[in-house]
C-alpha positions as CSV (number, residue, x, y, z in Angstrom):
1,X,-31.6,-16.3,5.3
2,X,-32.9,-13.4,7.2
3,X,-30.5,-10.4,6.6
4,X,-30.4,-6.4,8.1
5,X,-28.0,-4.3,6.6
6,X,-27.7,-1.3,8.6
7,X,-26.8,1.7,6.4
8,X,-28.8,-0.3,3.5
9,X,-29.8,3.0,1.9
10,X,-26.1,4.0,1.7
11,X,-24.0,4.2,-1.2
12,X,-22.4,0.7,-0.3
13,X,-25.1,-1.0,1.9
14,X,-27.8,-0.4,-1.3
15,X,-25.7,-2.3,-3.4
16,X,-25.2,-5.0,-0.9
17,X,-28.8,-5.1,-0.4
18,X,-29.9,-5.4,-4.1
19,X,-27.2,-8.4,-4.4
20,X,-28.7,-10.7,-1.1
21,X,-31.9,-9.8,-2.8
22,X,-31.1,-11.3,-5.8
23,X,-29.1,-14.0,-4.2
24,X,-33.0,-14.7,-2.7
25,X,-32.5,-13.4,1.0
26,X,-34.8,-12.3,3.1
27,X,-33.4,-8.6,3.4
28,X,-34.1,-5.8,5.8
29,X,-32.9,-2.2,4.7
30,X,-32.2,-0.2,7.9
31,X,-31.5,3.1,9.0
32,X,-32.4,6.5,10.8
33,X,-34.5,7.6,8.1
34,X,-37.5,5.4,7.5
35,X,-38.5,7.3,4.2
36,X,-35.1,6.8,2.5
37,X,-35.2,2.8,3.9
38,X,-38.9,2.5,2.4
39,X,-37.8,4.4,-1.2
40,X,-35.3,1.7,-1.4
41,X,-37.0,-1.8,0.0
42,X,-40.0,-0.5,-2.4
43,X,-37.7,-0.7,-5.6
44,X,-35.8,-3.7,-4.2
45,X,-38.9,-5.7,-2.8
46,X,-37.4,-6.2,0.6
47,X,-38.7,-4.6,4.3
48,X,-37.4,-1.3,5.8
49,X,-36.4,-0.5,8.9
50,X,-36.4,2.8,11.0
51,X,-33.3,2.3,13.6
52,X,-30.9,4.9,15.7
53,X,-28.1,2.4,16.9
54,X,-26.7,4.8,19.0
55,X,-29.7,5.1,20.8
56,X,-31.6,2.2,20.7
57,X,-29.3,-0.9,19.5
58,X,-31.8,-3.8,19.9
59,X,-34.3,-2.7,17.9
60,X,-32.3,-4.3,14.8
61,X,-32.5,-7.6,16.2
62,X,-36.8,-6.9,16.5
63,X,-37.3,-9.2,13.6
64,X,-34.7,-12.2,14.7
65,X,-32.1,-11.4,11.8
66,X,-29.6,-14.6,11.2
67,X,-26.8,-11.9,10.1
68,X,-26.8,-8.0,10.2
69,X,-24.2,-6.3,8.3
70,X,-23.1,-3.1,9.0
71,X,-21.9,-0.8,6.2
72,X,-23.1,2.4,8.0
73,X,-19.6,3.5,9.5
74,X,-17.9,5.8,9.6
75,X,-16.5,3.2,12.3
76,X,-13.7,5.6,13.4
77,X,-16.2,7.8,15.5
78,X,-18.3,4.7,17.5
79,X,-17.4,6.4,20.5
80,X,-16.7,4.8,23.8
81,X,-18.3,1.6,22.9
82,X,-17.1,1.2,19.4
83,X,-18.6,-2.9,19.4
84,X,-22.2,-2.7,20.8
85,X,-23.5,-3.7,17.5
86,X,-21.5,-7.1,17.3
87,X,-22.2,-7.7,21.0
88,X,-25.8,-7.4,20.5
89,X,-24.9,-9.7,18.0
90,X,-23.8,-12.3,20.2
91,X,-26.7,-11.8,22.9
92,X,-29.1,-12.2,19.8
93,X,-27.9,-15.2,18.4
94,X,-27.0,-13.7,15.0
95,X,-23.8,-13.4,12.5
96,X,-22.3,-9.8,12.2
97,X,-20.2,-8.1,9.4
98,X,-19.4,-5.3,8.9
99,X,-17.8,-3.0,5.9
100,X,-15.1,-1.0,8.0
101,X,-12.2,0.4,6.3
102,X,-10.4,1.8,9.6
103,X,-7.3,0.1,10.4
104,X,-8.1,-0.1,14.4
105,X,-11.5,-0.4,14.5
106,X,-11.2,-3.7,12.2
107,X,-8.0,-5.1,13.7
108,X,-10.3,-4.7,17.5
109,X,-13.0,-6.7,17.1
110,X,-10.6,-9.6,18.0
111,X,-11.3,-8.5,21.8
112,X,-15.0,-10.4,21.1
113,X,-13.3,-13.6,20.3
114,X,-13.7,-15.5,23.1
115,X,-17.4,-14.8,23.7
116,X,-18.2,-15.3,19.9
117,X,-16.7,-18.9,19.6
118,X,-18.3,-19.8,23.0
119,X,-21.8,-18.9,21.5
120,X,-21.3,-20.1,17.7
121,X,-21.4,-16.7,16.0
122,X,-19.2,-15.3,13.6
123,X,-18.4,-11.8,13.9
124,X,-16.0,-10.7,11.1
125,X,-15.0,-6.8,10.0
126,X,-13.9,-5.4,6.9
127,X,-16.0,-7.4,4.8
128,X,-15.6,-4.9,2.1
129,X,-12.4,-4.1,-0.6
130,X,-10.3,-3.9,2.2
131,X,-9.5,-6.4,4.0
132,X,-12.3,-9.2,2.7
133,X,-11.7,-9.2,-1.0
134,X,-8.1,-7.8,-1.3
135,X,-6.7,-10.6,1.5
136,X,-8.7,-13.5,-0.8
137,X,-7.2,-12.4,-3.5
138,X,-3.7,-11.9,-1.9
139,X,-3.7,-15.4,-0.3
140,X,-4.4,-17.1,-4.2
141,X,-1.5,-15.0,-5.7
142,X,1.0,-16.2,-2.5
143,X,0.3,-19.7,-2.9
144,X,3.2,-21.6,-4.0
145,X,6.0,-19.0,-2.8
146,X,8.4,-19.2,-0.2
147,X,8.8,-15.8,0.5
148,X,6.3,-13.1,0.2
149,X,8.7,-9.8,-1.0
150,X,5.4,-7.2,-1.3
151,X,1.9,-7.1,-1.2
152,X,1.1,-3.9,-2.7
153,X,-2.8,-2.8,-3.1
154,X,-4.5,-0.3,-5.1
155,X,-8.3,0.7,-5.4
156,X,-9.1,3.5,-8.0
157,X,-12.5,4.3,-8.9
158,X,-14.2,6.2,-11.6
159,X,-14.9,9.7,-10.9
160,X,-18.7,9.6,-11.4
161,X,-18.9,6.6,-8.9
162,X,-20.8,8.3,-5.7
163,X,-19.4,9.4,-2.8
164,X,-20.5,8.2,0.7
165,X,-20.0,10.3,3.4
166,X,-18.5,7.8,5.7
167,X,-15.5,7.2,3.2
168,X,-15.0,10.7,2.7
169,X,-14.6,11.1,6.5
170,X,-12.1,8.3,6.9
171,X,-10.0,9.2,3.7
172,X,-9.9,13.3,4.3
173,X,-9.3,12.1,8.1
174,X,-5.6,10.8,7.6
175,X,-4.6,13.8,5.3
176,X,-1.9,15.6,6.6
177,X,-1.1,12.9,9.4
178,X,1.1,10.3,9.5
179,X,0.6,6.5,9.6
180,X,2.9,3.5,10.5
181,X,3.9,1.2,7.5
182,X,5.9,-2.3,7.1
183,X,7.7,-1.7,4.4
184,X,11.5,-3.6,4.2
185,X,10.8,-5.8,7.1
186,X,10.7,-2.5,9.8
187,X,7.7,0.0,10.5
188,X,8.0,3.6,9.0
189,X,6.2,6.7,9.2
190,X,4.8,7.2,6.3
191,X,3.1,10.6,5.7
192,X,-0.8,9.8,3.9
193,X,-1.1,10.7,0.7
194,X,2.2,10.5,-0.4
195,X,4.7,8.2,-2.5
196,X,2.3,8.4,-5.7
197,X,2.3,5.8,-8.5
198,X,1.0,5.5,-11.6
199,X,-0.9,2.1,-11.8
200,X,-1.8,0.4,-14.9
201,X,-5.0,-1.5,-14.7
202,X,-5.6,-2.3,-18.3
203,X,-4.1,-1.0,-21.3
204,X,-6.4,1.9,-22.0
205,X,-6.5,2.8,-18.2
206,X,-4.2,4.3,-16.1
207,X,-4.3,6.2,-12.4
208,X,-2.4,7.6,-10.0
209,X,-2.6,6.1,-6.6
210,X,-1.1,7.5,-3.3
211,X,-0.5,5.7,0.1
212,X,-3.6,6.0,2.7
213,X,-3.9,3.6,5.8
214,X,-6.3,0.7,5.7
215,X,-7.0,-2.1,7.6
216,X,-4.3,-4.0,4.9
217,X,-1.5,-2.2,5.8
218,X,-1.9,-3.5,10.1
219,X,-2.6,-6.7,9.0
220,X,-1.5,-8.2,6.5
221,X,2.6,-8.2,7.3
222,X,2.0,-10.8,10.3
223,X,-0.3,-12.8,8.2
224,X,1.4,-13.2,5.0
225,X,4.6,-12.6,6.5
226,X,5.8,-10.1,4.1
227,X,8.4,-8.3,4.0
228,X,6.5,-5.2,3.0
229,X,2.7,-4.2,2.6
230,X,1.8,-1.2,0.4
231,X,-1.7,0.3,0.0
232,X,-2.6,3.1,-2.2
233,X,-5.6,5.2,-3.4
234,X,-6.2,7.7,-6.2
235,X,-8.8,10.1,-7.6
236,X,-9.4,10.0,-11.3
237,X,-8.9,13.4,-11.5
238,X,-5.5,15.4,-11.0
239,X,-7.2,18.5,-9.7
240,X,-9.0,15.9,-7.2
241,X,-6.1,14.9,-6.4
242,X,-4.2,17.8,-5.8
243,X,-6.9,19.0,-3.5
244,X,-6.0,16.2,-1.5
245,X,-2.8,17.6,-0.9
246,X,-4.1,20.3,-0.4
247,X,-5.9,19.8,2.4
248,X,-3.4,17.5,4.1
249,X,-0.6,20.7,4.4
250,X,-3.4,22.8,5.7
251,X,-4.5,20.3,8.1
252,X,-0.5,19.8,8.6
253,X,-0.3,23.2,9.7
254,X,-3.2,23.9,11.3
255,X,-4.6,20.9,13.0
256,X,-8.7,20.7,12.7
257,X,-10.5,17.6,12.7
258,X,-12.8,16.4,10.4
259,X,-15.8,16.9,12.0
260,X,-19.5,15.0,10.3
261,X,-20.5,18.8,8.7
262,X,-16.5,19.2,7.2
263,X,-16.9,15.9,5.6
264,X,-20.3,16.6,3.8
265,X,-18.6,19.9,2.7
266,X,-15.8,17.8,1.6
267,X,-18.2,15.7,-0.1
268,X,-20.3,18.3,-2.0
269,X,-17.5,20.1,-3.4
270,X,-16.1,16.7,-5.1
271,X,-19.9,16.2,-6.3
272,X,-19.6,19.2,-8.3
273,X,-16.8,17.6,-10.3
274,X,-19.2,14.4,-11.3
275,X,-20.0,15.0,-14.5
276,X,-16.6,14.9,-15.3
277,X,-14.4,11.9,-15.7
278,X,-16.0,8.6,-16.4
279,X,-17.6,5.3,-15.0
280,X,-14.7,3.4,-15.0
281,X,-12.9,2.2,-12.3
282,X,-10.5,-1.1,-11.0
283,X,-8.7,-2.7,-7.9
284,X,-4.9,-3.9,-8.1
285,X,-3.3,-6.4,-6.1
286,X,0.4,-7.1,-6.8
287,X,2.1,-10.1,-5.0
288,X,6.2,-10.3,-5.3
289,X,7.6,-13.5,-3.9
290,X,10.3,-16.1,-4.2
291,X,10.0,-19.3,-5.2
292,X,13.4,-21.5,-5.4
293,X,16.4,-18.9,-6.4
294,X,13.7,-17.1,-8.9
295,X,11.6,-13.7,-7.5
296,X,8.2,-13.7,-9.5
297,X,5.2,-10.8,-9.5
298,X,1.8,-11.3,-9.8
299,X,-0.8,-9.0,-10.5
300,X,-4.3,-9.2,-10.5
301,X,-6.7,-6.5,-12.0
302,X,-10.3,-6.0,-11.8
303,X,-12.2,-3.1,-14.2
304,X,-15.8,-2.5,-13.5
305,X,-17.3,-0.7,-16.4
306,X,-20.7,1.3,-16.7
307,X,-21.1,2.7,-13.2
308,X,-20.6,-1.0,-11.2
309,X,-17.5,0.1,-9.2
310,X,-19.9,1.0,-6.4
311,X,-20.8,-2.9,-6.1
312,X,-17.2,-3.8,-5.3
313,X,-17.0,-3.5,-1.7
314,X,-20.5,-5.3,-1.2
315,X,-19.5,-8.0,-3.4
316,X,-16.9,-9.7,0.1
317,X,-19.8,-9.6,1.9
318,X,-22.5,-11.0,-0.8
319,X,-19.5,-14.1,-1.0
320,X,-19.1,-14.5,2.7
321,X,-23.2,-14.9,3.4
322,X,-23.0,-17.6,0.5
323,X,-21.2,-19.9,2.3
324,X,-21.5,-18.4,6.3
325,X,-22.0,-22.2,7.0
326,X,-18.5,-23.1,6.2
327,X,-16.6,-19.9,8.4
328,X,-15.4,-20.7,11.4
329,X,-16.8,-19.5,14.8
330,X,-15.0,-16.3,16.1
331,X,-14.9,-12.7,16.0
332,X,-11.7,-11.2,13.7
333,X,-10.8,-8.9,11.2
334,X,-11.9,-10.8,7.7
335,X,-8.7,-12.4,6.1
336,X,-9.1,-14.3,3.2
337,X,-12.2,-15.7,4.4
338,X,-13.6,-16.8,0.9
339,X,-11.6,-17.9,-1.5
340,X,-10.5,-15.8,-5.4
341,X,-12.8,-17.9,-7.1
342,X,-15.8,-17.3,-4.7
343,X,-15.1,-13.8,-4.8
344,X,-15.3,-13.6,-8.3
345,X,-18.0,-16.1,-8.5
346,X,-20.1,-13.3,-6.6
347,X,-19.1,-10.8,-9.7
348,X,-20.4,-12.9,-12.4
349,X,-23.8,-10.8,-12.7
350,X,-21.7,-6.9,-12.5
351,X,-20.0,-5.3,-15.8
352,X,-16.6,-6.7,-14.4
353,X,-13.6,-8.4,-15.7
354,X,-10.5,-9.7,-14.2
355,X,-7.3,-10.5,-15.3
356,X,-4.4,-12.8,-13.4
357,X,-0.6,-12.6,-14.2
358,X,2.3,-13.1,-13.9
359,X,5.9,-12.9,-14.7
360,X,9.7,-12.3,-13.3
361,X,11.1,-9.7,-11.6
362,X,14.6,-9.4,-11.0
363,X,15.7,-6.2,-9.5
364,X,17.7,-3.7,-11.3
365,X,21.3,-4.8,-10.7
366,X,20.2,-8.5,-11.2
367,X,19.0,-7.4,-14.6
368,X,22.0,-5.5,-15.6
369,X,24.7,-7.6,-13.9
370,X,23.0,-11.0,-15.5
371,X,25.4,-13.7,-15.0
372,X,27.6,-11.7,-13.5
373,X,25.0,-11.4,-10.2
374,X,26.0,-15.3,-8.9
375,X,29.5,-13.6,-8.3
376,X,28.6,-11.7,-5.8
377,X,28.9,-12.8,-2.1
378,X,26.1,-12.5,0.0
379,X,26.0,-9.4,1.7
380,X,26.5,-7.7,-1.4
381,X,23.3,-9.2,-3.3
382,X,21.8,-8.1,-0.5
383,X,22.1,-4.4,-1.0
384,X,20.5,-5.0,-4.6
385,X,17.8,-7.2,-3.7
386,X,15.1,-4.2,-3.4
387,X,11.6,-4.7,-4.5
388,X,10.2,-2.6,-2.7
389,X,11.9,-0.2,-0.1
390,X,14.7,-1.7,1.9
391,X,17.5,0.3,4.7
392,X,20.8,-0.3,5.3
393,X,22.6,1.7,8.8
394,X,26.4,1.6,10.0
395,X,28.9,3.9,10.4
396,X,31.7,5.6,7.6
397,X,34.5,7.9,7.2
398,X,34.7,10.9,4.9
399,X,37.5,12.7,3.6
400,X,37.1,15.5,1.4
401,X,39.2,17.1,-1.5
402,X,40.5,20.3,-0.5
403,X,40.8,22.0,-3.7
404,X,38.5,24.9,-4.9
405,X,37.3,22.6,-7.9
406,X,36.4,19.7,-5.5
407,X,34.9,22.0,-2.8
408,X,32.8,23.0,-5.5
409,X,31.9,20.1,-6.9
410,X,30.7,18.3,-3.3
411,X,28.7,21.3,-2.6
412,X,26.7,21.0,-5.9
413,X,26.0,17.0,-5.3
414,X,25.8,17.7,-2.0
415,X,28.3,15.2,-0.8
416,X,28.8,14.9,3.3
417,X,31.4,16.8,5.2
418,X,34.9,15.2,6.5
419,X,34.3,13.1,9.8
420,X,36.1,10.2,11.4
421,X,33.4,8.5,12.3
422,X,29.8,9.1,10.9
423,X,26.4,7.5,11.1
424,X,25.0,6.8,7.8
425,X,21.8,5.2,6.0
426,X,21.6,3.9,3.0
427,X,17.2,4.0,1.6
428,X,16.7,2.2,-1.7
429,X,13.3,2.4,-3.3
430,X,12.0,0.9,-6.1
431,X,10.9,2.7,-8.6
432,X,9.6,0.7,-12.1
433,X,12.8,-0.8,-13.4
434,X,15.1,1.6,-11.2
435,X,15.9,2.8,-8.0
436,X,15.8,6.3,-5.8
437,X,19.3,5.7,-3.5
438,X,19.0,7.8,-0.2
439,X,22.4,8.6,1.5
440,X,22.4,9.9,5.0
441,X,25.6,10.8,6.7
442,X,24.8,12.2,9.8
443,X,22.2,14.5,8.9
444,X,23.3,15.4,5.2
445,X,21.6,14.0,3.1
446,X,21.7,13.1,-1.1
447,X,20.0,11.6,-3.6
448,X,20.3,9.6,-6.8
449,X,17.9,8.1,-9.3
450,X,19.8,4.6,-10.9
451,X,17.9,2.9,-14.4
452,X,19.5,0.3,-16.5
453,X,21.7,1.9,-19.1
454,X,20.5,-0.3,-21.9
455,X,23.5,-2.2,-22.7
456,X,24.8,-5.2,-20.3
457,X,27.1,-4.7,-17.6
458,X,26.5,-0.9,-17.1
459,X,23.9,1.5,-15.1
460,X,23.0,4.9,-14.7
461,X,23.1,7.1,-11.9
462,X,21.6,11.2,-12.2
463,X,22.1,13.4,-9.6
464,X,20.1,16.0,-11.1
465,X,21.2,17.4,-13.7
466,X,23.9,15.7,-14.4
467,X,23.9,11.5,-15.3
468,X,27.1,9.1,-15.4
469,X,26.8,5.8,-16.9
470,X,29.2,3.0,-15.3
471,X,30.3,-0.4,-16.1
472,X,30.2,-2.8,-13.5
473,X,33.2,-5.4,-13.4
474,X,33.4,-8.2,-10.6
475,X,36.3,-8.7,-9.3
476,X,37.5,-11.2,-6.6
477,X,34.2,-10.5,-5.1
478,X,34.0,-7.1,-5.1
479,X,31.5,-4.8,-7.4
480,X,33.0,-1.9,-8.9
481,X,31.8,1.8,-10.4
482,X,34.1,3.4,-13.1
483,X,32.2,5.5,-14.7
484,X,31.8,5.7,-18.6
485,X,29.9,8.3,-20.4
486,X,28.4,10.9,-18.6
487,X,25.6,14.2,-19.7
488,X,24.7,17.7,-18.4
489,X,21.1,17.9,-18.7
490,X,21.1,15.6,-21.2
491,X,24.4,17.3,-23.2
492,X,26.8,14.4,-23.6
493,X,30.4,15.6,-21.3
494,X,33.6,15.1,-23.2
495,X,35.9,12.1,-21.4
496,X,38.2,14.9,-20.1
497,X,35.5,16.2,-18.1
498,X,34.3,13.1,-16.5
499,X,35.1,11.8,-12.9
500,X,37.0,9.5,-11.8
501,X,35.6,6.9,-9.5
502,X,37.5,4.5,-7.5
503,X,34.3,2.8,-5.8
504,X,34.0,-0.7,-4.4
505,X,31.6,-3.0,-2.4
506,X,32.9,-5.9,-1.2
507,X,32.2,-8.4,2.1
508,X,34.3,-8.7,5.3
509,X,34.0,-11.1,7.6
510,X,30.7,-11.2,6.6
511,X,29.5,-7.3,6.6
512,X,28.9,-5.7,3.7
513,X,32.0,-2.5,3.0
514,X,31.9,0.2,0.7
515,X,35.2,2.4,-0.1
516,X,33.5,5.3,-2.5
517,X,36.5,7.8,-3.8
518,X,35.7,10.3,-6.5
519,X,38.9,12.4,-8.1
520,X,37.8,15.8,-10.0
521,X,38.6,16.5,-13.6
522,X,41.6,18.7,-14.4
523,X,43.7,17.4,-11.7
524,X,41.6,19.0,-9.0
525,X,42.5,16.2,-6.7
526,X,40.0,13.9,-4.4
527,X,36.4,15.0,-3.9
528,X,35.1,12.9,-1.4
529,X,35.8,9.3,-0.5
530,X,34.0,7.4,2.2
531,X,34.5,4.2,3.2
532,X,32.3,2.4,6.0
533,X,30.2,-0.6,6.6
534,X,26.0,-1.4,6.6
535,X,24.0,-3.9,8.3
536,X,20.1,-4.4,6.7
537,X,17.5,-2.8,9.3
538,X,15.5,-4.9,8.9
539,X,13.6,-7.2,11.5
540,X,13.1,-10.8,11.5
541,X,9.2,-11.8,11.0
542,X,10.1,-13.4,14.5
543,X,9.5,-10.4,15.8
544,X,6.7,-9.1,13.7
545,X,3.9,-10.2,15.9
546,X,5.1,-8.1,18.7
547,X,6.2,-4.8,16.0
548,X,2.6,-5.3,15.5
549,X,0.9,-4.9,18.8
């Protein structure tokens, strides 16, 4: 098969070229600069190609190709007429991929559709990391589920791996913008490199990762039909990535875009951090689902050792042209194209491994309430079934203590002040085996960090610095919080000391109700009680299709 890979001397497009060689294609490296194209079809054996798409298109389709890929990019700044290439495509009679990694430019090429499947051609974007290989390998840890709970993606390479200029541009693009994210069953705005994670990809290496926008994060909720989609990206460095910040709260302030010179800058100042670090570098993909009454994970990791990282997002496209024969006629953004085993049938020859798991994963009151949880009605279980990030909105009362010990008190946990009638959210996010619990009562807003306490039965709650462990009694239906033990940055408090809580969560007429009253110590009288109702905010996947357009 006759094959032009435009951007072939690229940090991704050589790789892909020195795989269809192997795989015994008849491969074309193109490009505007003849002398690096010829450097690089010398040492793999293939032809070169001197071609300016933005001037002169056609001239990649001078030798007949049957596909050309391109992995040139960056395809956020193809101007007015962002799918010439693929177009060209069509008139030429040949296949198109591409490597994209932006969200719109991917999602798009669907507006070819109709002329493609008229003319036989296949025309399919992202055929790299993102979407091509992570989809396939999403799709084989879904099957069997009956509810997909999270989809949550991670790519981290090594810090010696190079650094195109195109994926520079798209990444140091987002910084300091926002993106849109399905995450709970509703979109949020998300800011980019935020919410970071440590991710475990084997047990002698671990990353942080941060959220970015790729073409995942648009596509896969409506596919799957998950409930939330998750992406996230990391530098192996923590000065790396604290530049990253960096840059996003300057561009945050002062809003200048990233222009081709800015991202070389970009680019040469990470190069002078390459000898540090290592080689090593890995792709997660985490699936949470139910299946029956149980909520399973699984995870999938990949490692590529000595310097092979780079081969990753060629290897989608090296498994697609394998079996092009067998994809169906039509121009779309590439979802699970190929299946897990073809994807890592087109590894086999790269210093990669890859592991498959899986196991439970109940959510943090379902652990600590055990048997305890089938008690519950409900509306109730469904305030505690967070595996991800999921919102709660309705409306409350407060009263508030009007003693000096309980003013003081409310104004150090930053409880909300007294009002009839109040809106309030309710954020929980999970975080490992816990949960961050977001309170917003009309604007005032506070915070709480819950784990399991370690015995049965009971939790723990810190509002910073002080923790209170509570039991958790069922009774008629309704979950209770008296608290137990409680510490002052880590000082255990004396029982005298401790609050009193009075707190409840119960259904009504089929809406979940809390009542929340917390007396002070030393007879200082009520803090705070409120008392109102919640209703989840999230959508049914009904309705996904058109949150998506």
């Amino acid at each position: 098969m006759k094959v032009v890979v435009l951007g072939g001397y690229g940090v991704f497009g050589s790789r892909l070229a020195e795989l269809l060689v192997r795989d015994g294609h008849d491969v074309v490296v193109a490009g505007r600069s003849l002398s690096k194209a010829q450097a690089l079809s010398g040492r793999l054996g293939c032809k070169a190609l001197a071609v300016d798409v933005r001037r002169e298109p056609d001239a990649l389709f001078a030798g007949s190709p049957d596909v050309v890929v391109d992995a040139a990019g960056p395809f956020q700044t193809y101007g007015h007429d962002p799918y010439v290439i693929p177009r060209l495509c069509i008139e030429h009679g040949a296949d198109y991929l591409d490597l994209s990694d932006d969200a719109a430019f991917t999602a798009g090429l669907e507006v070819l559709d109709d002329l493609a499947r008229r003319a036989r051609r296949r025309l399919l974007s992202g055929v790299s990391s993102v979407p091509g290989l992570s989809s396939s390998i999403a799709a084989d840890l879904c099957k069997g589920l009956d509810e997909i709970l999270l989809i949550d993606t991670a790519i981290l390479p090594g810090n010696r791996a190079p650094r195109g200029a195109s994926v520079i541009s798209s990444i140091v693009g987002q910084l300091g913008t926002r993106s849109r994210v399905w995450r709970g069953g509703i979109w949020r705005d998300q800011q980019c490199w935020s919410d970071a994670r440590k991710i475990r990809l084997s047990a002698d290496l671990e990353r942080s990762g941060h959220f970015i926008e790729v073409p995942d994060i648009l596509l896969f909720p409506a596919f799957f039909g998950a409930r939330s989609v998750m992406f996230r990206a990391g530098m192996e460095l923590g000065i790396m990535n604290v530049g990253m910040r960096g840059v996003g709260w300057l561009r945050q302030r002062w809003k200048f875009d990233i222009t081709p010179g800015r991202a070389e800058l970009f680019r040469r100042i990470a190069n002078l951090l390459l000898p540090f670090g290592t080689d090593r570098g890995g792709m997660r993909v985490v699936v949470v689902g139910r299946r029956g009454n149980e909520v399973i994970r699984r995870e999938w990791r990949l490692v590529a050792e000595a310097g092979d990282g780079p081969y990753i997002p060629a290897v989608a496209a090296r498994a697609l042209i394998r079996r092009l024969d067998r994809i169906t006629p039509g121009a779309r953004a590439c979802l699970a194209e190929a299946t897990r085993a073809e994807m890592e049938q087109a590894m086999t020859d790269l210093a990669v491994s890859t592991v498959r798991d899986e196991a439970p994963s109940p959510t943090l009151f379902q652990t600590v309430l055990a048997d305890r949880w089938a008690d519950l009605p409900p509306e109730v279980q469904s305030l505690h079934r967070v595996q991800d990030i999921e919102s709660f909105s309705g409306k409350a009362r407060v009263t508030r203590g009007s003693s000096l010990t309980a003013r003081f008190i409310a104004w150090v946990f930053g409880f909300p002040a007294a009002a009839d009638e109040t809106p309030v959210t309710v954020t929980k996010t999970r975080r490992g085996s816990g949960e961050i619990w977001e309170r917003n009562f009309g604007g005032r807003i506070f915070r709480s960090y819950c784990t399991p306490a370690g015995s049965q039965y009971r939790f723990r709650e810190r509002f910073w610095p002080f923790t209170f462990e509570m039991d958790l009694p069922v009774e008629d239906g309704s979950l209770r919080f008296p608290v137990c033990r409680g510490w002052c940055l880590g000082i255990p408090l004396p029982g005298f000391l401790l609050p009193r809580s009075e707190s409840r969560e119960y259904a009504l007429k089929g809406v979940f109700h809390f009542d929340v009253a917390l007396t002070a110590p030393f007879g200082g009288g009520l803090i705070v009680r409120y008392r109102g109702h919640l209703h989840p905010d999230s959508r049914n996947l009904a309705s996904l299709s058109q949150a998506c357009s």
